[in-house]
N, C-alpha and C positions, 0 to 999 in steps of 0.2 A: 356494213356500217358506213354512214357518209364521213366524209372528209373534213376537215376543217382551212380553213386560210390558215396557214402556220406563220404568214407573217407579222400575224398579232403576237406570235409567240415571244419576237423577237423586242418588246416595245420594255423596255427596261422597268418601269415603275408604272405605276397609276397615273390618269392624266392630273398636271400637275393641279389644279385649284379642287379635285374631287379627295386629293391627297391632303391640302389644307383645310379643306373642313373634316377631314377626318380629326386631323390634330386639333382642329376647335373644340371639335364634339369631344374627344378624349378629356381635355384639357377643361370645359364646362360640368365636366360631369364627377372629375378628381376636385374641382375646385365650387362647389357650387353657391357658395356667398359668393363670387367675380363673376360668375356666368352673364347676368344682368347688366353688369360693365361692362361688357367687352364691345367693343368698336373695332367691324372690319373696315379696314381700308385695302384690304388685299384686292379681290377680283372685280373688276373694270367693270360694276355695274351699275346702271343709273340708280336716283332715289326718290328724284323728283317727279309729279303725276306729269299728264302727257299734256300737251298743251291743248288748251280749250278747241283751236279750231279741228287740229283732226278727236276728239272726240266728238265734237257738233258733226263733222261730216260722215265720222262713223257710225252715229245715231240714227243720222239721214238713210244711208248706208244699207242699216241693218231694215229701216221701215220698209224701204221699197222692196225687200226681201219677203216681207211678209202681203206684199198684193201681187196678184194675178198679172196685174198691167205692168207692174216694173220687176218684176219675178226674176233675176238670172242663174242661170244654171252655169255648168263650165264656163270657163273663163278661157281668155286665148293663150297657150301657155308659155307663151314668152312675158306674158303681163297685159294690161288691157290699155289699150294705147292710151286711153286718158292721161294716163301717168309715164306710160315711157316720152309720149311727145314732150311734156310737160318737163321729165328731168332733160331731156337729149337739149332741148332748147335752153332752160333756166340753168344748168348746169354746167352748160358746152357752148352750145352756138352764140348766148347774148355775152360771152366771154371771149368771143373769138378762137371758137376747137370746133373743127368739122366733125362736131357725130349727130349720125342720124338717127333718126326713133326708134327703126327696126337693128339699131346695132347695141339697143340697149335688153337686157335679160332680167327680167324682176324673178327678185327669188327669194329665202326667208331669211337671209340673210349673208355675210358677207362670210363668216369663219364657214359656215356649210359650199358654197360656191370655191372657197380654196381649195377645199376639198374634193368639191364636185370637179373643177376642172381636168383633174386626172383621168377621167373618163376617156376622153380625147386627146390625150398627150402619150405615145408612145413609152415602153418601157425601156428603151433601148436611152434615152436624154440622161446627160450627165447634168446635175441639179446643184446646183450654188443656192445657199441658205445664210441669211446674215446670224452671226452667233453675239450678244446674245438676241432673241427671237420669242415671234408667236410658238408656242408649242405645236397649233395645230399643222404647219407648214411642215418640219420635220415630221409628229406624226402618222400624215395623212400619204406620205412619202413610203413611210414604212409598213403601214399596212397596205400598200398597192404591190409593193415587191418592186419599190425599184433600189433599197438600198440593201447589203451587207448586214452581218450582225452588228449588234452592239460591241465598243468597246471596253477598256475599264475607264476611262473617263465618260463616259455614258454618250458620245459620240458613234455615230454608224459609216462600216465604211462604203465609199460609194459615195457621199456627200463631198462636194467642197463645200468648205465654210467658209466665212467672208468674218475676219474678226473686227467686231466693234469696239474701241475702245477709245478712253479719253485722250487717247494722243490724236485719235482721226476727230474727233468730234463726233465719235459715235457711227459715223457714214463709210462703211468700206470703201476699198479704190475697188475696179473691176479685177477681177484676178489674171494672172499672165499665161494661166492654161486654159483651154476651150473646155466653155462646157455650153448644153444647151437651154438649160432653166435657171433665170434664176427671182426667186424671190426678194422682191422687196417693200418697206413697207415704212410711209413718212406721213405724216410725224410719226415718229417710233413707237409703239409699245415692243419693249417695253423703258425705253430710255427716255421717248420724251424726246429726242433729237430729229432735225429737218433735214433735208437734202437742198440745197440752193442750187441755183440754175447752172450754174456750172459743173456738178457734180451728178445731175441728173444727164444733161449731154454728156459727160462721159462714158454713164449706162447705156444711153442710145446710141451713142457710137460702138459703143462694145457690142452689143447686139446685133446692130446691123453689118458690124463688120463679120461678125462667127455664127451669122446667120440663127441667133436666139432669141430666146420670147421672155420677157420681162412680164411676171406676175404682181403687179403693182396694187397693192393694197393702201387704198389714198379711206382709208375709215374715219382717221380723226381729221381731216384735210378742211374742215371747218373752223378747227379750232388756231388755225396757223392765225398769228395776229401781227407776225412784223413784216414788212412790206418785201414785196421782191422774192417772196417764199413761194414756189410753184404749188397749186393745189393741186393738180391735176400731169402724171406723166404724159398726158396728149398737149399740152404746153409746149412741149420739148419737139423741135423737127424733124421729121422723123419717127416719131413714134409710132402713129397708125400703119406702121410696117413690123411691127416688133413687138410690142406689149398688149395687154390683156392689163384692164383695172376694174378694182374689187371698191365697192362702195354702200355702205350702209346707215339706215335708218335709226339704227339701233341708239348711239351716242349723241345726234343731233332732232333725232324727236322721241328719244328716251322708251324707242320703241324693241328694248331688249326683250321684252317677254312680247309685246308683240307680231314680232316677226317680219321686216322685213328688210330687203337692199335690193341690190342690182349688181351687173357685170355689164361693162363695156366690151366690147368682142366686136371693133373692127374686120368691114369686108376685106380688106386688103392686107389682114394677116396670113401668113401662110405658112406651113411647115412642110416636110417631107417626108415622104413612102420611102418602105424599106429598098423600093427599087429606081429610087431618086426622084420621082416625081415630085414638086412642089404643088400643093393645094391649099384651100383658105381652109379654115379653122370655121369660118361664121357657120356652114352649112351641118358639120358636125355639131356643136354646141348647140343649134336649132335642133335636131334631130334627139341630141343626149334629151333637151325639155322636151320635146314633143312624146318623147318613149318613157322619159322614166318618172315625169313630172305633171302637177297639173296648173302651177306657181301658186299665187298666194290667192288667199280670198275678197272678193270684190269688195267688205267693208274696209279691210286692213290697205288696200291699195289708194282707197276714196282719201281715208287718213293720212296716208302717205300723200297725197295728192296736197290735200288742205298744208302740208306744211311750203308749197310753196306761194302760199295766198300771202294777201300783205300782212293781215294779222299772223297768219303760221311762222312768217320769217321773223316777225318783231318776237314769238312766243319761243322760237327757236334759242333765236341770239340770245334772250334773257337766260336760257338753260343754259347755254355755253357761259354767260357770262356767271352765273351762280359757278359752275365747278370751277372755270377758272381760277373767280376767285378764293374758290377755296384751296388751290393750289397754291397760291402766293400765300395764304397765312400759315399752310404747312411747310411751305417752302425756308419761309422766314426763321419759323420755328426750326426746323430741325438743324437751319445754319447757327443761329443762336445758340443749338445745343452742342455746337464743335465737330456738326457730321459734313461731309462734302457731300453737295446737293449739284443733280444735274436735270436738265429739262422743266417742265410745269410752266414753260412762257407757251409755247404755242401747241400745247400737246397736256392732257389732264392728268400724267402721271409723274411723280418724281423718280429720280434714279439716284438711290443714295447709297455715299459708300461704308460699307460695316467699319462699327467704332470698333479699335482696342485689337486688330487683326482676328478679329470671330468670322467663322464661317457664314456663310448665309443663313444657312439652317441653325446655326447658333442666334443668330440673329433676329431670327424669327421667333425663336422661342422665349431667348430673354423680353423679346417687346414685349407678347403675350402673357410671358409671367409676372413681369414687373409693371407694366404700364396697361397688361388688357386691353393689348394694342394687336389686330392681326394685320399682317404684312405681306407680302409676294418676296420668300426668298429667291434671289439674282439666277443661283444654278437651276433652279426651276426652268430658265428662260435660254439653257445651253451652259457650256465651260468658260466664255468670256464674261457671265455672270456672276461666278461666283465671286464674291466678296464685294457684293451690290443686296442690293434690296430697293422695291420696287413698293412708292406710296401710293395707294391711287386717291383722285380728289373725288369721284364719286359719292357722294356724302350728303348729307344734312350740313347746312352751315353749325347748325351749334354743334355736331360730331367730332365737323372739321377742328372746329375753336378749342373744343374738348381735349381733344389730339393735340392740338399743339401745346395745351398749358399742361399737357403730360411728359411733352417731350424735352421738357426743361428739369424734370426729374430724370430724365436719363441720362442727361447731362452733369445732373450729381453724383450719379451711381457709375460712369463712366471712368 
C-alpha cells in the first residue's frame, strides 16, 4: 500500500473559508425563508466584472488562437515577456526599484506561489509567521513538514509567531531570536494594517543582519492611499539581498477566478547548502517553473497585460475606488453601532472587535443569525485573532449599504 504525506494529518481543522460556507450552507438550509438574505462579506473576493480593457484584449487574445498565423502553443514558463517587461518596468523601474523582466515569475496567482515557494527553501529554516494571518502561510508550512504538531490553542510547534495586536498597530517588531523565514504581508489581511518605512527597514535590517529571507506578500499594495506608505518591500535598501515579493491580479483586476500574479525573485538573493555554501535562489525558482509548471495562458496574460494600458489603469482604480468605498460605509457603520473598527483606509478589509466579550465564532454566528450577515471569525486567522472579526468590502455597493443599515440593529440587540 502507498504512503501518504502524514503531514496533512497534522492540520487541525478544515481550511478556514471551506469551514464557513460549510456553516452557511448548514445555516440556509435550517433557515430557508433567510437563505435569500444573506450577504457574505466573509472571503476576500471580488464582485465587480473585469474591466473592459483586459476583456477587449482577451477577446483579441482568444481570436488569434483560433488562426494558423497567430496560433501559439506553450508559452515561456516564467510568463511571456509581454507582460513580465511590462510589470518589471510599470511596477518597479518607472518608480525607481531596480527589477528586471527576467526577475519577474508569472503564475496563477499569489496564495498558490506562497505556497509554491517551499519547493526551494530548505527544511531545516526556522519560520516566523505574523499571528494573526493569511491561513495559507501557516498551512502550506505544515504540510511541507517543516513544523511540529498542533497545539491546544491550535498553534504548531516549530513556528515563531510575531503577535499583532492593537498596542503595535497591528505590525510586529522583528523577534530577538534567529530565525530564517519570515513572512510578511502589508496591507494586511487580515487587519487592514500597513507597515511604514521605518518598520519595514527594521525587517531588512533583521534579515540581513541573520542572513533571512523575507516572504513579502504586497497583494493589496494598490489599495495603500496615504502617502509615504511603502508598496513595494524593494523600496526599502537593501532588500534585493533578502526578500522574495508575492503580487497579484486577483484584487486589482478583479482577476480572482481568472488567475493570475507574479513573484519577484531577485538575482542576488541567496541562501545556503547544508554544507555552507551560499547560492541564489533565481536559478532554483526558474528550474521549480520550468519542471513543474507551464504558467498561465497567453489570453489571461494579454489581459493582464491591458491592465497597464491607460484605460486599464483608469478601469482599475475605479474597482479599488468602488471597494474602498465600500469600506468606509461599513466602517462607519459598525463604529455607529459601538464596535471598535480597525483598518478599511488603505487595505479593503475591516478588523473589528467582538461586541459584549463573544468569541469569534460567537460572533460569527450571531451576525448570521440575526442580521444574515457572514463574517471571517478573527481565530480563523491565528490566536492573536480571536476576539476580532474580519469585514471584507468585496461587495455590491448596495450589499455594502445593506450591511450597514443592518448593523445598526445589532447595535440594539447588543
Amino acid at each position: 500500500m502507498a504512503f501518504l504525506n502524514e503531514n496533512y494529518l497534522k492540520l487541525t481543522a478544515g481550511y478556514l473559508f471551506p469551514e464557513i460556507a460549510r456553516r452557511v450552507a448548514e445555516f440556509c438550509a435550517a433557515h430557508p425563508a433567510a437563505a435569500d438574505s444573506v450577504i457574505r462579506c466573509g472571503i476576500g473576493d471580488v464582485t465587480e466584472p473585469l474591466p473592459p480593457a483586459a476583456i477587449e484584449a482577451m477577446h483579441r487574445a482568444v481570436e488569434e488562437l483560433g488562426h494558423r498565423e497567430t496560433f501559439r502553443g506553450y508559452g515561456h514558463e516564467q510568463g511571456y515577456e509581454f507582460l513580465r517587461s511590462k510589470i518589471a518596468q510599470e511596477d518597479y523601474r518607472d518608480r525607481g526599484i531596480d527589477i528586471a523582466g527576467d526577475e519577474i515569475f508569472v503564475s496563477d496567482g499569489s496564495k498558490c506561489d506562497c505556497g509554491f515557494i517551499l519547493d526551494i527553501l530548505g527544511k531545516r529554516n526556522r519560520v516566523a509567521i505574523t499571528d494573526p494571518v493569511y491561513p495559507v502561510y501557516v498551512d502550506t508550512n505544515v504540510m511541507a513538514g517543516h513544523t511540529g504538531p498542533a497545539q491546544e490553542d491550535g498553534s504548531y510547534e516549530g513556528i515563531t509567531y510575531l503577535p499583532c495586536r492593537a498596542e503595535n498597530n497591528f505590525v510586529p517588531e522583528p523577534p530577538r531570536e534567529h530565525v530564517d523565514l519570515i513572512y510578511l504581508c502589508f496591507p494586511n489581511n487580515p487587519t487592514g494594517a500597513v507597515a511604514s518605512r521605518a518598520d519595514l527597514l527594521r525587517w531588512v535590517e533583521y534579515a540581513r543582519e541573520h542572513q533571512a529571507i523575507l516572504l513579502y506578500d504586497a497583494t493589496y499594495e494598490a489599495y495603500i492611499s496615504q502617502p509615504g506608505i511603502p508598496h513595494s518591500i524593494f523600496e526599502i535598501p537593501g532588500a534585493r539581498e533578502c526578500a522574495i515579493e508575492f503580487r497579484s491580479f486577483s484584487k486589482t483586476g478583479g482577476f480572482t477566478g481568472v488567475r493570475c500574479g507574479f513573484t519577484v525573485m531577485p538575482k542576488t538573493l541567496l541562501a545556503q547548502t547544508g554544507d555552507g555554501r551560499r547560492l541564489p535562489l533565481h536559478p532554483l525558482w526558474h528550474r521549480r517553473w520550468s519542471t513543474k509548471a507551464n504558467s498561465v495562458s497567453y489570453p489571461v496574460q494579454r489581459g493582464a497585460e491591458a491592465l497597464y494600458s491607460a484605460d486599464g489603469r483608469a478601469q482599475v482604480r475605479g474597482l479599488i475606488e468602488h471597494y474602498m468605498g465600500n469600506a468606509r460605509i461599513l466602517g462607519e457603520s459598525a463604529a455607529r453601532a459601538g464596535l471598535l473598527v480597525f483598518g478599511g483606509v488603505n487595505a479593503p478589509y475591516l478588523w473589528v472587535k467582538t461586541a459584549g466579550g463573544l468569541t469569534s465564532w460567537q460572533m460569527f454566528d450571531r451576525m448570521l443569525e440575526e442580521l444574515n450577515v457572514v463574517i471571517t471569525p478573527g481565530s480563523g486567522f491565528g490566536c492573536e485573532g480571536e476576539g476580532y472579526f474580519r469585514i471584507s468590502a468585496f461587495n455590491s455597493r448596495a450589499n455594502a449599504e445593506e450591511v450597514a443599515c443592518r448593523l445598526q440593529n445589532l447595535a440594539l440587540a447588543a
